[in-house]
Structure formats: structure tokens, C-alpha cells
Backbone as numpy.savetxt, mean C-alpha at the origin, in Angstrom:
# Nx Ny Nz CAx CAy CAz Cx Cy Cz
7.69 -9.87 -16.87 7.39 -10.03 -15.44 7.25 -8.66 -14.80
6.23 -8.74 -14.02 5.75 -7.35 -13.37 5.54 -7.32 -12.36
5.62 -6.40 -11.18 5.60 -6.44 -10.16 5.09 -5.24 -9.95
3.81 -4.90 -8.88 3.18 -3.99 -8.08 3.16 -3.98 -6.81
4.20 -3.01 -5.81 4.14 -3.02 -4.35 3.34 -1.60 -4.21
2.37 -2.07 -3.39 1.88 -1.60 -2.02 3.04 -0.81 -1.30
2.46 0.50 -0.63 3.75 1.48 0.05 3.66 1.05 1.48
2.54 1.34 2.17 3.09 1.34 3.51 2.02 -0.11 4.12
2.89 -0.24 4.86 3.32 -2.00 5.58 3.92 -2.66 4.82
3.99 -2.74 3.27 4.75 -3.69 2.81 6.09 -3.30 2.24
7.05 -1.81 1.96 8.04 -1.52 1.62 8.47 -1.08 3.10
7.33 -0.04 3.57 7.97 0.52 4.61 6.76 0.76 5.94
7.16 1.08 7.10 6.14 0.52 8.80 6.25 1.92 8.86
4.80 2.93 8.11 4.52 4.21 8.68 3.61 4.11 10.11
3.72 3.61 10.81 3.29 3.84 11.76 3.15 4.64 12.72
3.91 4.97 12.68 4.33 6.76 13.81 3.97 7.87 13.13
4.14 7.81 11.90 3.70 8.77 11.08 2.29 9.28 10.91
1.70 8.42 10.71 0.22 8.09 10.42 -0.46 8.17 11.38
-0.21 7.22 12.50 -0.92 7.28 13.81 -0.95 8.74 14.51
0.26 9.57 14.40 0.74 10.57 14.92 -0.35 11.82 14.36
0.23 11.69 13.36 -0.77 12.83 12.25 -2.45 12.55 12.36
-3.04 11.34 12.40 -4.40 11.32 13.05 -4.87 11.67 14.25
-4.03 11.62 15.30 -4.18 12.11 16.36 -4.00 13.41 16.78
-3.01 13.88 15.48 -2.92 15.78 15.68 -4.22 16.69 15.10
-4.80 15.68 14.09 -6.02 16.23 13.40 -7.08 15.76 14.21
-7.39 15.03 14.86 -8.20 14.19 15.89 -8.48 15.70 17.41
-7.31 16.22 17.78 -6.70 16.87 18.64 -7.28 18.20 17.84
-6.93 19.01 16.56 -7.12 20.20 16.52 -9.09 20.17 16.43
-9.67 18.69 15.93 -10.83 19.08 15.95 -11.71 19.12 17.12
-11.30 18.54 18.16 -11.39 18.60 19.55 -11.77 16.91 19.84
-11.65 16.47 18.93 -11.98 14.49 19.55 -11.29 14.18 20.12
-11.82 13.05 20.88 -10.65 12.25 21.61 -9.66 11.68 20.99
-8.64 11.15 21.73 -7.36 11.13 20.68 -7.18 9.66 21.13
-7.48 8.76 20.46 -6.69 7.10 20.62 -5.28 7.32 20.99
-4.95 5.97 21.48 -3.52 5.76 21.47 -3.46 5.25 20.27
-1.84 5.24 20.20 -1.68 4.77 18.51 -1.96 3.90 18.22
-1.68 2.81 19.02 -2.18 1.14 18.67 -3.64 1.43 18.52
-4.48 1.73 18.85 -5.87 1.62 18.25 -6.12 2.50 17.06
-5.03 2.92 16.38 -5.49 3.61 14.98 -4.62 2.87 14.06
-3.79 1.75 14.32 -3.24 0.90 13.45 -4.40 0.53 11.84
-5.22 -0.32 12.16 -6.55 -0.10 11.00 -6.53 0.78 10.27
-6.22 2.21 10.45 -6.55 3.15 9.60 -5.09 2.98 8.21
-4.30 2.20 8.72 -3.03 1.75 7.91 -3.81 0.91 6.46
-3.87 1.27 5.55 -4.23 0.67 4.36 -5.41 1.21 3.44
-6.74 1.40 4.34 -7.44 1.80 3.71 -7.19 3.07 3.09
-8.46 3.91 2.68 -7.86 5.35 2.24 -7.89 6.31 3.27
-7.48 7.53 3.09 -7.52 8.33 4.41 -9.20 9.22 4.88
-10.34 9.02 3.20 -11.04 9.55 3.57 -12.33 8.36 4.35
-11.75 7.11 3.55 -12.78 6.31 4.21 -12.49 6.01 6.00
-11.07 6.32 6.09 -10.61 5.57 7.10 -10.71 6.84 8.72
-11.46 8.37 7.96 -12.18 9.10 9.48 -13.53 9.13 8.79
-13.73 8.82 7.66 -15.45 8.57 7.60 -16.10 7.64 8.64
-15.24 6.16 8.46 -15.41 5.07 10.04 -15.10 5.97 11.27
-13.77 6.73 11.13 -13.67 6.93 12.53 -14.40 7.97 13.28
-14.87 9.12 12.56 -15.92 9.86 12.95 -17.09 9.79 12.51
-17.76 8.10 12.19 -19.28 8.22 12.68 -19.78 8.86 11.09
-18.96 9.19 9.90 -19.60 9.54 9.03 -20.25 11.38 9.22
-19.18 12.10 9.94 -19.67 13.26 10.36 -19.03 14.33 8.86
-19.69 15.46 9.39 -19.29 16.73 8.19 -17.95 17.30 8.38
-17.00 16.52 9.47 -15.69 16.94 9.57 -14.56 16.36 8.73
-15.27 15.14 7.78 -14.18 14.34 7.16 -13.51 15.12 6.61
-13.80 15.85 5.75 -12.62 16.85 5.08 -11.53 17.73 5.75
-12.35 18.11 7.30 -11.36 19.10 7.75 -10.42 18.01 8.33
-10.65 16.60 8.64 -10.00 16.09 9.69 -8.54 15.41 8.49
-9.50 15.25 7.03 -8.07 15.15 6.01 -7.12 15.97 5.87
-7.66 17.12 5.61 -6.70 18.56 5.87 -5.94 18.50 6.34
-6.06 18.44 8.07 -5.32 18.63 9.16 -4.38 17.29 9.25
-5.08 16.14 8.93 -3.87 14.98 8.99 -2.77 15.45 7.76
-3.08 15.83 6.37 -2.23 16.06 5.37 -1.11 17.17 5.95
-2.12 18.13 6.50 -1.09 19.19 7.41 0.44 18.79 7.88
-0.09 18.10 8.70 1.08 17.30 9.88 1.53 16.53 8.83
1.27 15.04 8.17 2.08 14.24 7.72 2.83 14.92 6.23
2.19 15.77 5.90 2.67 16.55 4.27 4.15 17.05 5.14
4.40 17.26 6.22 5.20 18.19 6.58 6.58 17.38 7.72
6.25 16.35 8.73 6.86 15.78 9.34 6.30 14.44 9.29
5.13 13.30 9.20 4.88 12.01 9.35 5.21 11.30 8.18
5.46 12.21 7.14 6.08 10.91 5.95 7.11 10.81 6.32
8.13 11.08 7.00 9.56 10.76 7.44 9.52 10.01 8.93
8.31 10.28 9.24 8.32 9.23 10.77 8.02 8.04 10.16
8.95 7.12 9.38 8.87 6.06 8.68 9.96 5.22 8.53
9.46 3.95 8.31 10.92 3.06 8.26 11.23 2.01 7.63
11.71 1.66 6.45 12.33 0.86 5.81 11.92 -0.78 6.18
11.72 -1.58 5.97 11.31 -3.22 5.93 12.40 -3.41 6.05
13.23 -4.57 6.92 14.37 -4.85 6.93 14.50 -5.60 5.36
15.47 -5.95 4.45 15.24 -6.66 3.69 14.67 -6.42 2.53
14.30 -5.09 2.35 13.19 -5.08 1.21 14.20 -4.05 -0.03
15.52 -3.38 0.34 16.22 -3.02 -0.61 16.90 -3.69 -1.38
17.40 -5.24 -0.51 17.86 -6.27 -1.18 17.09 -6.99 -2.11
15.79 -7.34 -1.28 14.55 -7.91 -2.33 14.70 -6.87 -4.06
14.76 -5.44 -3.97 14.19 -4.79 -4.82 15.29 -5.33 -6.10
16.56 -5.10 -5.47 17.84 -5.18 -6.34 17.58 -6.42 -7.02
17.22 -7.87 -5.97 17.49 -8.96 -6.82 16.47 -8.61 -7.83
15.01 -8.46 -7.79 14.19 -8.47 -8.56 14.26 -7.76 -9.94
14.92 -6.67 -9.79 15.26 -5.61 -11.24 16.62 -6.61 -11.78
17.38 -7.17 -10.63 18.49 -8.02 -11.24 17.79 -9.14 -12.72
17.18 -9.48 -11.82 16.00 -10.95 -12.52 15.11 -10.21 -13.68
15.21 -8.74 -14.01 14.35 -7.98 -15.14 12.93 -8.60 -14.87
12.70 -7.90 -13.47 11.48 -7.85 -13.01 10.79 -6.71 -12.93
9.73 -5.79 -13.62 9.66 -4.60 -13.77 8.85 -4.12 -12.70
8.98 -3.19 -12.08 8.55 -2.59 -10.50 7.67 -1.53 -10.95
6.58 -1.74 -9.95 5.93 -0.15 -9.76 5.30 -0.08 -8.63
5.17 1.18 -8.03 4.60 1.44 -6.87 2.82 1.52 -6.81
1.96 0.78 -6.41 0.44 1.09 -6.92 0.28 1.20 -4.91
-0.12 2.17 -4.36 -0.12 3.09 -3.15 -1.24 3.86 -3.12
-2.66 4.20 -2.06 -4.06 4.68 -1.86 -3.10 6.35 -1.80
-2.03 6.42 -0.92 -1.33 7.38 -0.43 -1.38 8.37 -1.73
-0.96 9.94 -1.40 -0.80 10.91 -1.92 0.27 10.47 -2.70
0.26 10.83 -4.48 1.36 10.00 -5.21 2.59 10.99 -4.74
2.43 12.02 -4.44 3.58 13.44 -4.02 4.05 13.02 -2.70
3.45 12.43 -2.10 3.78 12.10 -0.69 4.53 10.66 -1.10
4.00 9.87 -1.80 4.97 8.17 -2.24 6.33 8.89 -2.56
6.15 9.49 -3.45 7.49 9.68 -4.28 8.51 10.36 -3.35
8.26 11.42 -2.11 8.88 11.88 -1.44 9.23 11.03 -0.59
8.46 10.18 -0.11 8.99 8.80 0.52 10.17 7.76 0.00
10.00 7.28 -0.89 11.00 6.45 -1.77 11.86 7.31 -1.93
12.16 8.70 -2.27 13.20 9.62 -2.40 13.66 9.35 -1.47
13.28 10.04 -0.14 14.17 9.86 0.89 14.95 8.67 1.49
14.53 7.54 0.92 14.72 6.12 1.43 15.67 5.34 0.31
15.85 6.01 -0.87 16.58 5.81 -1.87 16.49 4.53 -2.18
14.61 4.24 -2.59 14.57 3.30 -3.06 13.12 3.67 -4.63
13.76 5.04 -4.74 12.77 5.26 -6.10 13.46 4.77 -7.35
14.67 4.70 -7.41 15.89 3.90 -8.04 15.54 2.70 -8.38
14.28 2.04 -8.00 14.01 0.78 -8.08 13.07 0.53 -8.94
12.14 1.53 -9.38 10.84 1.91 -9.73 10.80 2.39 -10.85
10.00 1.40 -12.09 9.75 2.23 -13.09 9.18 3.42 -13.35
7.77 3.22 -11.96 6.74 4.62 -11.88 6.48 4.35 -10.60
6.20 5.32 -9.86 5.74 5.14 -8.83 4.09 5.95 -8.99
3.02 5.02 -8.64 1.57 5.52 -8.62 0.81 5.33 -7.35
0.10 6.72 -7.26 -0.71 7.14 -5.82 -1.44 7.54 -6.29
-2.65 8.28 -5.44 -4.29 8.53 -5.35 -3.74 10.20 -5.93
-4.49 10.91 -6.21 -4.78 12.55 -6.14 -5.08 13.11 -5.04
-5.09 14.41 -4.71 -5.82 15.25 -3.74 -7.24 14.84 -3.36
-7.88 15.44 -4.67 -9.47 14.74 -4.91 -10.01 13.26 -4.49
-9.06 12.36 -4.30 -9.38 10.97 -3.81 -9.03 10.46 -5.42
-9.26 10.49 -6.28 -9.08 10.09 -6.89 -7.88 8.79 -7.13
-8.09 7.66 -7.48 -7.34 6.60 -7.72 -6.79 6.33 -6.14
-7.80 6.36 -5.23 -7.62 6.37 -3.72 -7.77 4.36 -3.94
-8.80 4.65 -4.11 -9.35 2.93 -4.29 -8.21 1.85 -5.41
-8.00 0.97 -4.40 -7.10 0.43 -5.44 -7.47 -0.44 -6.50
-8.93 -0.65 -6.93 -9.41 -0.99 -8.34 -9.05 -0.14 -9.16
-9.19 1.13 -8.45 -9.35 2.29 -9.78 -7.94 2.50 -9.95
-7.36 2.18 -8.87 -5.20 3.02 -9.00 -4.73 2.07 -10.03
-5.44 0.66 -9.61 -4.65 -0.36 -10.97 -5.25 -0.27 -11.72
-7.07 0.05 -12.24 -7.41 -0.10 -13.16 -6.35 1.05 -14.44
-6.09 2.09 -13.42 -5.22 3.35 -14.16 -3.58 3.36 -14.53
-3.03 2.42 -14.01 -1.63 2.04 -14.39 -2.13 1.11 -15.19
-2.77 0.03 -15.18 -3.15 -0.75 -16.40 -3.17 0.47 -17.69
-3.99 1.00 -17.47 -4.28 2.22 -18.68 -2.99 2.89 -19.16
-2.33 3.13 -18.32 -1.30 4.10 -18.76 0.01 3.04 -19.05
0.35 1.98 -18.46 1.15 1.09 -18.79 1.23 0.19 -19.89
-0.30 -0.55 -20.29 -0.29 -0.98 -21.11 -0.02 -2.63 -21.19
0.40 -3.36 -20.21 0.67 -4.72 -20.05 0.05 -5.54 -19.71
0.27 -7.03 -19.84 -1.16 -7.65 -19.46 -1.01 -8.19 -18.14
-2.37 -7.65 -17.79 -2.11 -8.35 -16.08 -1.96 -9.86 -15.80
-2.22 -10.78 -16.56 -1.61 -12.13 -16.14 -0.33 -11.97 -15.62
0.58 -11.34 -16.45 2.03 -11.31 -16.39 2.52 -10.73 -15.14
1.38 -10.58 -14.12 1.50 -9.09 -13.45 1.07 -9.38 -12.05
1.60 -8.81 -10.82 1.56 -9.59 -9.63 1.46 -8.40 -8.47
0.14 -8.05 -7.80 0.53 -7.21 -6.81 0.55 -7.54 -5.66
1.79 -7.03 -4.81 2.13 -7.15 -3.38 1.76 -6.11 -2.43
0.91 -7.05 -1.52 0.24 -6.02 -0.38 0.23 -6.89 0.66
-0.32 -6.05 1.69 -0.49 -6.33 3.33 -1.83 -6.26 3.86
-2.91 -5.65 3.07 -3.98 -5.57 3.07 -5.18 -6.09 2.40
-6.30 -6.43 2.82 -7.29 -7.03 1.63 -7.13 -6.07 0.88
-7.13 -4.63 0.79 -7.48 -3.68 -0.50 -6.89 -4.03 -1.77
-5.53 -4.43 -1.13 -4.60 -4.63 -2.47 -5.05 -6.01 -3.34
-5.35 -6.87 -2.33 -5.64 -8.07 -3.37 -7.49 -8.07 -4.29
-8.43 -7.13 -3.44 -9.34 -6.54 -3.98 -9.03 -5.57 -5.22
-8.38 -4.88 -5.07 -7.54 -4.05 -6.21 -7.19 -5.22 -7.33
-6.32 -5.89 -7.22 -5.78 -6.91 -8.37 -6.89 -7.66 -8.65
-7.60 -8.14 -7.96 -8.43 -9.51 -8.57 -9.50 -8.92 -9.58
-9.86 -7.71 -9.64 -11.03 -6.19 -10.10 -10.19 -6.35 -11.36
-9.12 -6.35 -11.53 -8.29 -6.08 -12.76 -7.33 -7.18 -13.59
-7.94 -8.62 -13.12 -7.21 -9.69 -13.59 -5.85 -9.92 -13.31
-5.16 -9.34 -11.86 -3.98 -9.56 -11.67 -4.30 -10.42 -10.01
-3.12 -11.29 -10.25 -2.69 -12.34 -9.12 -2.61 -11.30 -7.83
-2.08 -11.82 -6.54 -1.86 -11.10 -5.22 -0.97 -11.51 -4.71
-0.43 -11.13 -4.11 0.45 -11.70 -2.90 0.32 -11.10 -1.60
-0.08 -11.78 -0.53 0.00 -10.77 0.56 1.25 -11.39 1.50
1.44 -9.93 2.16 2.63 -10.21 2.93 2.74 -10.04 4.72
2.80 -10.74 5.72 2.30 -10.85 7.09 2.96 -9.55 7.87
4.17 -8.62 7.01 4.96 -7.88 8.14 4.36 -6.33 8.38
3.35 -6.83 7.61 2.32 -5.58 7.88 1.32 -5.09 8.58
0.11 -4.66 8.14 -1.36 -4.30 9.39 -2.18 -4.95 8.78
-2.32 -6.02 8.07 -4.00 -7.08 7.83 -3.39 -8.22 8.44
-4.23 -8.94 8.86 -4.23 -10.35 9.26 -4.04 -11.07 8.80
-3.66 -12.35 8.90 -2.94 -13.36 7.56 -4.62 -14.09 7.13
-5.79 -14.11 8.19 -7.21 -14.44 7.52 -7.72 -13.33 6.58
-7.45 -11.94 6.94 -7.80 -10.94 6.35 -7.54 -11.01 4.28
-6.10 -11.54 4.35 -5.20 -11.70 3.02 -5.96 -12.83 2.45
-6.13 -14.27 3.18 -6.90 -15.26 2.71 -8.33 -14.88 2.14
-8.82 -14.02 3.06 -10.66 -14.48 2.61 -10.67 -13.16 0.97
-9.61 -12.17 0.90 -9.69 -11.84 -0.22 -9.28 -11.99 -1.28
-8.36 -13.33 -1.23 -8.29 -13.98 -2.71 -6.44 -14.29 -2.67
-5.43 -13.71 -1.98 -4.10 -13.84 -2.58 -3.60 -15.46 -2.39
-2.97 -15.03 -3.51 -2.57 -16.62 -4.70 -1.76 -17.41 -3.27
-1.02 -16.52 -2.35 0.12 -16.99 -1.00 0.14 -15.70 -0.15
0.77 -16.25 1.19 1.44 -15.41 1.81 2.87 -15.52 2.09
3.37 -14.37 2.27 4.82 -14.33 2.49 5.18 -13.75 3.53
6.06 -14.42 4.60 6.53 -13.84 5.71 7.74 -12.71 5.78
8.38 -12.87 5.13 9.67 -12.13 5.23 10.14 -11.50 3.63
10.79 -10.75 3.99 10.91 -10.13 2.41 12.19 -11.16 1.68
12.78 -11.58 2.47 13.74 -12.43 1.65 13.03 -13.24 0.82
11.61 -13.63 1.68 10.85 -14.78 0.73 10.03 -14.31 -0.30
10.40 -13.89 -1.00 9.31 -12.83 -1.77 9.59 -12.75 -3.26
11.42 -12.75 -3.59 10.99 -13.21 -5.06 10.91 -14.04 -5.56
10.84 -15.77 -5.04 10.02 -16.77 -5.83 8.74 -16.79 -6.56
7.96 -16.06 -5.30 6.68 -16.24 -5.22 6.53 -15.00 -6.67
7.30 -14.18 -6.42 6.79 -13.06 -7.36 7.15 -13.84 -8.81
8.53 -14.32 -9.08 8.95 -14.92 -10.15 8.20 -15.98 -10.62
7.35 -16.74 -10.14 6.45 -18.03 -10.14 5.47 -17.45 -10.23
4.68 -16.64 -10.00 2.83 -16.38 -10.11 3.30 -14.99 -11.43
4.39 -14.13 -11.80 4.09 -13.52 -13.12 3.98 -14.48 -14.04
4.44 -15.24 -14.12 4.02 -16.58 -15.75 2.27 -16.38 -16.11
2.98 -16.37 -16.99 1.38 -16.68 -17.42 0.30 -17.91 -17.09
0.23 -18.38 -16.51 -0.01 -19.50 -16.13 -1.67 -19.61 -15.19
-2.21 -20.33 -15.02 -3.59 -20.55 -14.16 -3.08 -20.31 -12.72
-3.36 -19.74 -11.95 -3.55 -20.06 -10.38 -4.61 -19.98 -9.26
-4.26 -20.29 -8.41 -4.83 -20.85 -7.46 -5.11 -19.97 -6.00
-6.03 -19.69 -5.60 -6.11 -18.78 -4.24 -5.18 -19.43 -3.09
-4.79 -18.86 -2.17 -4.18 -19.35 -0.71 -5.53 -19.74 -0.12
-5.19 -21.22 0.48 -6.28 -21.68 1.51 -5.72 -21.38 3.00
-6.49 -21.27 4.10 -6.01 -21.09 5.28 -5.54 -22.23 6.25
């Protein structure tokens, strides 16, 4: 039994972090600066697709990555906060010899400094993120690459997210989904891309995980 979480909305609500740090790079390039609630969206996707949308597809995407990595490499990965519930979830699940890994668009140096600080890398067989380069940004390619390096079969194998990416990610690579509501996609968002259920609360979370690793046929969530 295997288990793949998604980092932010579904372990932990970077929101301040993220929002903050776009708006400081938003700010040094001289754009207007959203309030935070209107840069919520940029929560999931990757960071280069997610000012490619927001600036129009301009020649600043790189500087405007820079400058967000700037700020959050340094203070917005700690403007972050824990899922109520989700350290208990982790325990029962390794209790139950449920094997964990982190599959995250995020900087893997930036995941791991995260879960460090939150003292929940303890939980984690590996924790896996994107590169500098973008690389393994996309989460086909992040799971197609823990598949590679892990070695297990994805039937057995279940990823948890908050976003269509993640269940786009798994379904690319023959693994089930789960999406989870305490995050930034919509509970139609989770439906129209394929996950097997949704889950509201983290308490509710290792059935679903313990029931869809079997090997077994399943079934999409209808709305």
C-alpha cells in the first residue's frame, strides 16, 4: 500500500506564503499587486505556468520566478501551516504499513525544508519536488519519475491532492486519486479530472486511502 501526498493545500495552507512572495515579485517588477485572495489559483499549478497566465505570457516570467523564489526561498515557506489533523492521519497510516511519499510541483529543497520544520518528514519515505529548471514541475512527469526511481506498481498506489493537477498526474501514470476539499480546487474541479472520491477532512482519509491501494478495478467520483 502506497500513498502519494500533494504538499501545499493538502498537508499544509501556504497561503500567506505564496500569495505574499507573488506580490513582492509582482511589486519589484513594477505590476500591479492583487490582493491575496485573487492569487489563491496560483496555489497548485507550477510557479512558471502560474505568472506565464498571470503576466499575459510576457519576457518577465523568469525574472518574476526569481524574485518570488527570492522572498519565499527565504521567509514564505515558513508563512505556512499545518492541516489540522493531518499529523495524526500520517501516524495512523505508517501505523497501518502504509508507505508515504511526498509527489509536490514545489522546489524539492523548499518541500523538504518545509516538512523539516513541521516535523512531519518523519513520516516520509522520500519526499519528491520539481528542480530549479522546472523540471518534474508537471505532475505526470514528478510521478512518472518516482515511479522510475521507486519501482512499484501503481495500482497499489494512490495519490492525494487538492487540485486537478494531481489527479491529471496519477491517471498519466495508472495511479487512482483522491482529492481532498480543504484546499484551493473546487470539489467540480477534482470531479471533472477523474478522482476515484473526495474527502473532506483529514480524519476521513485513511479508509479511502486503505480501500482504493488494493489492487482492485475502480471507479471515478460522480458529482
Amino acid at each position: 500500500m502506497i500513498a502519494l501526498f500533494d504538499l501545499d493545500g493538502t498537508l499544509t495552507d501556504p497561503k500567506v506564503g505564496i500569495t505574499r512572495s507573488v506580490q513582492y515579485a509582482l511589486d519589484r517588477l513594477g505590476r500591479p499587486v492583487p490582493e491575496a485572495d485573487e492569487l489563491t489559483w496560483m496555489i497548485g499549478p507550477t510557479i512558471f505556468a502560474s505568472f506565464t497566465e498571470l503576466l499575459g505570457g510576457a519576457d518577465e516570467v523568469q525574472e518574476a520566478v526569481r524574485l518570488y523564489r527570492e522572498r519565499y526561498g527565504t521567509i514564505g515557506l515558513f508563512e505556512n501551516e499545518v492541516y489540522a489533523g493531518i499529523p495524526a492521519l500520517l501516524e495512523d497510516l505508517r501505523e497501518k504499513n502504509v508507505r508515504l511519499y511526498v509527489a509536490t510541483s514545489k522546489l524539492q529543497v523548499f518541500a523538504r525544508r518545509i516538512l523539516d520544520h513541521f516535523d512531519l518528514s518523519r513520516f516520509f519515505v522520500e519526499i519528491y519536488g520539481s528542480e530549479p529548471d522546472n523540471r518534474n514541475a508537471d505532475k505526470r512527469d514528478l510521478i512518472r519519475h518516482i515511479l522510475k526511481q521507486e519501482r512499484f506498481d501503481p495500482m497499489g498506489a494512490v495519490m492525494i491532492g487538492d487540485r486537478k493537477h494531481d489527479a491529471i498526474g496519477a491517471k498519466a501514470n495508472g495511479l487512482t486519486s483522491i482529492g481532498v476539499t480543504w484546499g484551493y480546487g473546487s470539489r467540480q474541479e477534482l470531479i471533472e479530472a477523474g478522482v476515484a472520491c473526495l474527502v473532506d477532512a483529514p480524519q476521513d482519509l485513511a479508509e479511502p486511502i486503505l480501500t482504493l491501494t488494493q489492487t482492485t478495478p475502480r471507479r471515478a467520483a460522480t458529482p
